[in-house]
LUMVEX-604084 format. One record per atom (N, C-alpha, C): residue in one letter; x, y, z negated. Coordinates in steps of 0.1 Angstrom, whole numbers, padded with zeros to 4 digits, always signed. Layout:
REM residues N
aXYZ ...
This chain:
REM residues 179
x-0216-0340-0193 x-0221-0332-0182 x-0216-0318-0183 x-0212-0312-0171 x-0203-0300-0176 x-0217-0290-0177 x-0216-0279-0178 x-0222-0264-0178 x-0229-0265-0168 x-0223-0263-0156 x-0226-0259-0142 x-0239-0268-0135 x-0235-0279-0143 x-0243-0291-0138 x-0258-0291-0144 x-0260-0288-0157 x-0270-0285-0163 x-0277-0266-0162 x-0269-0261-0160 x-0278-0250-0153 x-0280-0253-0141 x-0276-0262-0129 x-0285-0265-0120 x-0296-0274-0120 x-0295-0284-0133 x-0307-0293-0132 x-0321-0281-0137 x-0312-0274-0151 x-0324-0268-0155 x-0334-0252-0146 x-0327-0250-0132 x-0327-0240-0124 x-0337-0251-0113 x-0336-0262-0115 x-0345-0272-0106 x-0359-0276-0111 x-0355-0274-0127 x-0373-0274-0135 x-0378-0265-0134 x-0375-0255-0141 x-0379-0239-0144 x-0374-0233-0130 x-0373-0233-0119 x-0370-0224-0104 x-0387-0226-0101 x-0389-0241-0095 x-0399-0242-0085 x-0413-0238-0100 x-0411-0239-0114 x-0423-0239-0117 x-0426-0223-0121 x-0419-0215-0119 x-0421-0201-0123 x-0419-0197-0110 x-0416-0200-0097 x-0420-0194-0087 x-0435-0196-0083 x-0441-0211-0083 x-0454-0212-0081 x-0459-0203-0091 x-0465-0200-0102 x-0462-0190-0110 x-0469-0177-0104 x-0457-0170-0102 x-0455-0157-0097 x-0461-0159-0082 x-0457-0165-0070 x-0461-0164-0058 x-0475-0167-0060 x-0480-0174-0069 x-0494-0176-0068 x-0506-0167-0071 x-0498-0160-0078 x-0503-0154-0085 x-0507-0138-0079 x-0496-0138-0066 x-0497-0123-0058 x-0514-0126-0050 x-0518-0135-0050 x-0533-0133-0046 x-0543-0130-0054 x-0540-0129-0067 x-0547-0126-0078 x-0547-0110-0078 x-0550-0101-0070 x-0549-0086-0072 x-0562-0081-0079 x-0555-0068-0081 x-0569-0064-0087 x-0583-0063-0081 x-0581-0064-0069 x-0591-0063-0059 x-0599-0078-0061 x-0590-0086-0063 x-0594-0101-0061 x-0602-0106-0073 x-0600-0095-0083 x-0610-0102-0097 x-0615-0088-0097 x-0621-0080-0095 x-0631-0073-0086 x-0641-0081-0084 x-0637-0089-0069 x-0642-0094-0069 x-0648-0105-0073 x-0641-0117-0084 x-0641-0128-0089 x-0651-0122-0100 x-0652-0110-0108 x-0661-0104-0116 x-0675-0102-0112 x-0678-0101-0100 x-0691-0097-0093 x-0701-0108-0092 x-0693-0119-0093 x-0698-0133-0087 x-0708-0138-0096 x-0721-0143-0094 x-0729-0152-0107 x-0718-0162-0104 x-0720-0168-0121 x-0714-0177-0122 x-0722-0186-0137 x-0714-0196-0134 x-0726-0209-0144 x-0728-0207-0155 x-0735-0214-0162 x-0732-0213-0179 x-0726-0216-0181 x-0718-0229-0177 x-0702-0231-0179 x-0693-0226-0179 x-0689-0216-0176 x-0678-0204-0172 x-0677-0201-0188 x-0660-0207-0192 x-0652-0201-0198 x-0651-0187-0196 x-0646-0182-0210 x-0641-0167-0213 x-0627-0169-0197 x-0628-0156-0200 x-0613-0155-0182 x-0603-0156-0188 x-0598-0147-0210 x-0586-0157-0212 x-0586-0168-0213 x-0594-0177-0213 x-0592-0189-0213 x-0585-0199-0201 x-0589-0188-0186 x-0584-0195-0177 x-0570-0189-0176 x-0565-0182-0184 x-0549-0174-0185 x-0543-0187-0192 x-0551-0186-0205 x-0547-0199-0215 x-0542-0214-0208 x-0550-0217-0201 x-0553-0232-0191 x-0539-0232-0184 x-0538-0223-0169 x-0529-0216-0167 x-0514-0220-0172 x-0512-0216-0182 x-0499-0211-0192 x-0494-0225-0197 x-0508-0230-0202 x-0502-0248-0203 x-0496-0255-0189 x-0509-0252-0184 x-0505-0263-0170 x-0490-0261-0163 x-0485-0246-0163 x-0473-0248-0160 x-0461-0258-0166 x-0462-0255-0182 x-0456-0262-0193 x-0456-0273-0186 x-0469-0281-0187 x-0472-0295-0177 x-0460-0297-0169 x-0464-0291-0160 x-0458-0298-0149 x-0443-0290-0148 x-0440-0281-0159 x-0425-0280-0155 x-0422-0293-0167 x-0428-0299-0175 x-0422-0313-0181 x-0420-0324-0174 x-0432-0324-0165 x-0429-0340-0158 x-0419-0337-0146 x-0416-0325-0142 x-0406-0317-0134 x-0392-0325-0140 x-0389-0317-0154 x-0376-0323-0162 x-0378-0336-0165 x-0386-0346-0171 x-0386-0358-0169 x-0382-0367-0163 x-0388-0364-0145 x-0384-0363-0130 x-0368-0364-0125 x-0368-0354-0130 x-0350-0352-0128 x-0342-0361-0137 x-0344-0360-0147 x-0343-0368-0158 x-0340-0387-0159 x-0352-0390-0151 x-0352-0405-0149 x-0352-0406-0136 x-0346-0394-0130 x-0341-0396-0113 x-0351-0402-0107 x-0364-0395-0107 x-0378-0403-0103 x-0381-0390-0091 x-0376-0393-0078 x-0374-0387-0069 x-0395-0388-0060 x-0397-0398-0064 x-0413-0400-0062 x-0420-0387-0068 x-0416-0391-0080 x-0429-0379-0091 x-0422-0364-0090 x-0409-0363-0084 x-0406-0350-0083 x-0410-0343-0072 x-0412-0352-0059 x-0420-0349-0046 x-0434-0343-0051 x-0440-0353-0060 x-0457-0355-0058 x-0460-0340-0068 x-0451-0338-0081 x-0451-0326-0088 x-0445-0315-0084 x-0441-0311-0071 x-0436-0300-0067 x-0448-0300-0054 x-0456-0310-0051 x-0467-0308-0039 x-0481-0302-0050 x-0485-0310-0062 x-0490-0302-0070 x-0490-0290-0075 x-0481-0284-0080 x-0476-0274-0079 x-0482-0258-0069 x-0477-0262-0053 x-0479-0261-0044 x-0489-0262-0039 x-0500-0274-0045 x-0516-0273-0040 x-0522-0260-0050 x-0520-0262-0061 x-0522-0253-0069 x-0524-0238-0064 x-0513-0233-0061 x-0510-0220-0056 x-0517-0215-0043 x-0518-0228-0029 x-0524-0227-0025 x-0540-0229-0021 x-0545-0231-0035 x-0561-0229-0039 x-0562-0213-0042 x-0554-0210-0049 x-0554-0195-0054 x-0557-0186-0039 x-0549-0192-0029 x-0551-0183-0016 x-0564-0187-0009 x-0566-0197-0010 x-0582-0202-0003 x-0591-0199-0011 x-0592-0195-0025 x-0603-0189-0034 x-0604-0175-0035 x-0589-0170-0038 x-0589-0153-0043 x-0585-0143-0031 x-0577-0154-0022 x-0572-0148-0010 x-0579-0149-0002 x-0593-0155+0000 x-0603-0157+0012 x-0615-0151+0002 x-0613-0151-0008 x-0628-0147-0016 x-0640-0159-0011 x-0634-0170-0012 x-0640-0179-0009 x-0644-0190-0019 x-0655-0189-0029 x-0661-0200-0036 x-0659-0213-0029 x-0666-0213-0018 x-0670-0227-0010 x-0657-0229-0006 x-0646-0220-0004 x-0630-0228-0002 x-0627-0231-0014 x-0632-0221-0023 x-0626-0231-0042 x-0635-0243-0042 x-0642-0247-0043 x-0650-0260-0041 x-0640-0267-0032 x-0637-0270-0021 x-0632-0279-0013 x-0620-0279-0013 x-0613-0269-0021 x-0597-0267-0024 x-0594-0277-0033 x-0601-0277-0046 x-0602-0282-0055 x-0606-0300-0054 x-0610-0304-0042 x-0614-0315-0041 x-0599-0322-0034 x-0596-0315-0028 x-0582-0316-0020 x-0569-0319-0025 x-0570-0310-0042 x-0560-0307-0046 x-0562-0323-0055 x-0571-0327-0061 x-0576-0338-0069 x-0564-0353-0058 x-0563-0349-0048 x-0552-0364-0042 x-0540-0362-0051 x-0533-0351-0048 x-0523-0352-0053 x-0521-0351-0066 x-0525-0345-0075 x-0528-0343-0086 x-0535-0362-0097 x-0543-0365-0085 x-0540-0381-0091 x-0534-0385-0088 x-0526-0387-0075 x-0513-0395-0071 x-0503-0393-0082 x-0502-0382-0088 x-0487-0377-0094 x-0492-0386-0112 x-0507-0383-0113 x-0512-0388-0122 x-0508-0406-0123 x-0508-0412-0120 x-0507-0424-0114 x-0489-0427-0115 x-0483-0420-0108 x-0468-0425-0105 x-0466-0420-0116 x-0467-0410-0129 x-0459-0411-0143 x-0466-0422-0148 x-0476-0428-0144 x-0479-0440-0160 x-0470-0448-0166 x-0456-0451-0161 x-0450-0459-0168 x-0438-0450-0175 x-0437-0437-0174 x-0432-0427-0187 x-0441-0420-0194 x-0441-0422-0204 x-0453-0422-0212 x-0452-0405-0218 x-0441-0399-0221 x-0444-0389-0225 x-0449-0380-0211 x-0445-0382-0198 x-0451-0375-0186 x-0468-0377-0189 x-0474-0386-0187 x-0480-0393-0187 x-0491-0386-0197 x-0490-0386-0211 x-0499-0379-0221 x-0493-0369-0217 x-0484-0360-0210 x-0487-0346-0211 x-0493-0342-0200 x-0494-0351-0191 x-0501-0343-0176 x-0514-0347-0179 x-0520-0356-0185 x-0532-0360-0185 x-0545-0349-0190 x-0540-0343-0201 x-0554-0332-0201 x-0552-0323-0191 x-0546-0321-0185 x-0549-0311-0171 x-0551-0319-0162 x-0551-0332-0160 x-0563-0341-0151 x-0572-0340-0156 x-0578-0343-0166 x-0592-0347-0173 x-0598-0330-0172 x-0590-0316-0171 x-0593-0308-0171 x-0599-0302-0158 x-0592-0303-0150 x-0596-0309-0134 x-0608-0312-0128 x-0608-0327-0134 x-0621-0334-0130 x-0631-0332-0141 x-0632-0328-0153 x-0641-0328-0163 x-0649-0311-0161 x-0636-0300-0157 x-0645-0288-0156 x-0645-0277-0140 x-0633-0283-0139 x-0630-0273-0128 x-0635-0280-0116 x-0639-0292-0109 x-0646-0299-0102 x-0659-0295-0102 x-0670-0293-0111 x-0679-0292-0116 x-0683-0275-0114 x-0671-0266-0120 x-0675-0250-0120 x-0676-0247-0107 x-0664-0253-0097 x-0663-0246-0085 x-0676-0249-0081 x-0679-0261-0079 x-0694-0265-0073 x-0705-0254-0075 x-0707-0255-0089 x-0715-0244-0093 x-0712-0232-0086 x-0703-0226-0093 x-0698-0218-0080 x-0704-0210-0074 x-0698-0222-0058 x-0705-0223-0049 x-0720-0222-0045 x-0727-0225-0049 x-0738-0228-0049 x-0742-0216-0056 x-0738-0209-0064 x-0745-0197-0071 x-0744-0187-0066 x-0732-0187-0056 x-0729-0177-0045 x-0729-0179-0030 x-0738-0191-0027 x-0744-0189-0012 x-0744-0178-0001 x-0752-0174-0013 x-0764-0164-0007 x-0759-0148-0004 x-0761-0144+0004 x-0753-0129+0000 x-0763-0121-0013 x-0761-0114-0016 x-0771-0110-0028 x-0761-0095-0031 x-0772-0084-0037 x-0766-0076-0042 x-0764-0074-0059 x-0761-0062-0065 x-0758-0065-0077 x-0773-0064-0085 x-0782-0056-0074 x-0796-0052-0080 x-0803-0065-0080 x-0804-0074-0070 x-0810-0088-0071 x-0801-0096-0085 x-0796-0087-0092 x-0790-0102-0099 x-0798-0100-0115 x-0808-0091-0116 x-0815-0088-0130 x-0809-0078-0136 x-0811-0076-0151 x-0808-0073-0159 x-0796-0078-0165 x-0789-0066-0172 x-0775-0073-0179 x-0770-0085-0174 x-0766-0084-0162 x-0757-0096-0155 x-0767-0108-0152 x-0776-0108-0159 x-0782-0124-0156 x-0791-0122-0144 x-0785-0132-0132 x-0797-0137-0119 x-0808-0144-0123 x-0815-0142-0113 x-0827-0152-0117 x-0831-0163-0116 x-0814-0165-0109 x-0815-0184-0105 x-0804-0186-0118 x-0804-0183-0130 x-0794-0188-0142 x-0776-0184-0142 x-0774-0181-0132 x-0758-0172-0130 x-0759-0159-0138 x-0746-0162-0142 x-0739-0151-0151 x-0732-0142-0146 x-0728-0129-0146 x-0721-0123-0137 x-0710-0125-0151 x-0695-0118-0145 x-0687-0121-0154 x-0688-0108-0163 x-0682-0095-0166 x-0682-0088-0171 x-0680-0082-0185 x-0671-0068-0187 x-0665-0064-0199 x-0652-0070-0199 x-0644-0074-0186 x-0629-0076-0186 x-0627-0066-0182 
């Protein structure tokens, strides 16, 4: 395979997954975790590097089954993992870019089609397959579950004085705070 040929394949893995990336990420302003900081939020709520951490994998993820894709000319899973991708990024705009919990809740239910479909079409390459899978299970085991919470902890309009003492509400939400 000459040169030219393999910086285009590898310009085909690493292009689309460091753009989702970066474009995704311009809804993430400072304004936007501002306000993502203000919010009660559950007991469950991870530290916020943690969701940097999560993040940083999941690209890894899916820029593997990306190369894999290309790789075993599996033109299916390259579709379904460049629409993941792409749902991804745009939850970020229906969550951070609408300041919308209840659109992170239903973004996130949304994003769960494709995200299993793609789940599903690697099962018979197995290294895709074990590497996409904890960011399924991560998906459906916490981020399905937080948004909800969420949601629901953030109904209500409320100020910062209704939310108690040292960040704790009095309905069990945590404000985030000290990032």
């Amino acid at each position: 395979m000459k040169t030219w040929d393999r910086l285009r394949q590898l310009g085909g893995v690493v292009g689309p997954t460091v753009a989702a990336a970066v474009l995704g990420n311009v809804f993430i302003s400072k304004e936007a975790m501002t306000w993502f900081r203000g919010l009660r939020t559950p007991a469950m709520q991870v530290p916020l590097p943690a969701f940097g951490a999560v993040g940083a994998v999941y690209y890894l993820q899916l820029g593997t089954v990306l190369y894999r894709a290309r790789r075993n000319e599996d033109a299916r899973v390259r579709r379904l993992a460049l629409l993941v991708l792409a749902g991804n990024e745009i939850w970020n705009v229906a969550f951070f870019g609408r300041r919308s919990p209840r659109n992170g809740f239903i973004g996130i239910l949304v994003f769960l089609l494709p995200l299993l479909s793609l789940q599903r079409a690697v099962r018979p390459d197995a290294p895709s397959f074990v590497t996409l899978a904890p960011y399924t299970l991560w998906v459906i085991g916490y981020d399905v579950p937080w948004t909800f919470q969420l949601w629901q902890l953030n109904r209500a309009p409320s100020t910062d004085a209704a939310r108690g003492p040292a960040g704790v509400d009095p309905s069990g939400g945590h404000r985030l705070s000290g990032f």
